[in-house]
N, C-alpha and C positions, 0 to 999 in steps of 0.2 A: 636492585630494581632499576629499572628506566627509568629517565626524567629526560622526558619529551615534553614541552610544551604542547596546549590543543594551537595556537596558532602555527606552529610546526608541523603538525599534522595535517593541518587546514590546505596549509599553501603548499605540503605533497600530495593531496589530495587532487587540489584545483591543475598542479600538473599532470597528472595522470587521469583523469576522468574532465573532459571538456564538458559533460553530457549534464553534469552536475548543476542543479538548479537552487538549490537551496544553500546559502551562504550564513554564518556567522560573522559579525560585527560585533565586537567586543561581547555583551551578552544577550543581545536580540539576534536572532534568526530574522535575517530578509529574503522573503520571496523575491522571486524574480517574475514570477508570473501566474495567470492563473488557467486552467483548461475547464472546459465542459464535458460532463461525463453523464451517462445515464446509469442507474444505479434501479432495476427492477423500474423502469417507466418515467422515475422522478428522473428530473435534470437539477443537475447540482454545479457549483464551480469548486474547485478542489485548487489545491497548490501542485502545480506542473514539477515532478518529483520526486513527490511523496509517498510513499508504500501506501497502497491501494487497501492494506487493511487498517492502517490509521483512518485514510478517509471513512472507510465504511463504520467503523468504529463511531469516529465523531459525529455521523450523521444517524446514530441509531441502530445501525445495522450489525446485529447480535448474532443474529441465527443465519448464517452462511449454507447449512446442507443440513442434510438428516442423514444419520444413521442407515444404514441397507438394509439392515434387519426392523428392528425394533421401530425404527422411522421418529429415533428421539431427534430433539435439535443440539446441532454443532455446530459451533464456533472460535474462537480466537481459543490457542494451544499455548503452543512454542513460540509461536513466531519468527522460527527459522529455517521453517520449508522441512520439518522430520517428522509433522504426526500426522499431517496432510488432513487437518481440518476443517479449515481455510477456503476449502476448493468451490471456487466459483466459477460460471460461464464469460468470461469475456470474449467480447468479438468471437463468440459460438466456438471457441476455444477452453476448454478446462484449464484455470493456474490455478497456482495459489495464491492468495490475497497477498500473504507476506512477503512475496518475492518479486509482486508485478510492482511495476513504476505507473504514476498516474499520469496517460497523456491524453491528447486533445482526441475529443471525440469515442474515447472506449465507452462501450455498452455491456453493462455488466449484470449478469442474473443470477440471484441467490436463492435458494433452496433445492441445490440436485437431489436427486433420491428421494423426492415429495410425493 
């Protein structure tokens, strides 16, 4: 087995990704900051970083799309971008919630296929 330290990982991490906002200090998580996001009309502040479906997660938001046929509600899967249920409008772009990064000023709309 490997025996990597997480502070080994940390400080390969912070060399290779500058973009990286979200920091561990011993055992708290320090934000570095926070963005404004609209989320279906509401305005929210979110941690600049964050996977976009955490945010939506924490603030309520269950039902991301409906189903094409049946028109049942979907939501949080995998969370690694393979069952593609996820899929929300941002900036009038389709991602997936699990794989977009939460930055300043995205406008995000949930319920495709409604």
């Amino acid at each position: 087995m490997f025996k990597v330290s997480i502070k080994k990982i940390f400080k390969y991490w912070d060399k290779i990704n500058t973009k990286q906002s979200l920091r561990v200090s011993g055992d708290r998580v320090v934000r570095k900051g926070y963005a404004t996001l609209t989320i279906d009309g509401f305005e929210i502040k979110a941690p600049v970083g964050e996977i976009l479906a955490v945010t939506l997660f924490v603030n309520g938001k269950l039902t991301l799309k409906y189903s094409s046929i049946k028109k049942e509600p979907r939501g949080f899967f995998c969370l690694m971008g393979s069952c593609q249920e996820c899929l929300v409008l941002a900036n009038d772009r389709i991602v997936l919630a699990c794989q977009e990064i939460v930055e300043e000023g995205i406008i995000i709309k949930t319920g495709i296929n409604k």
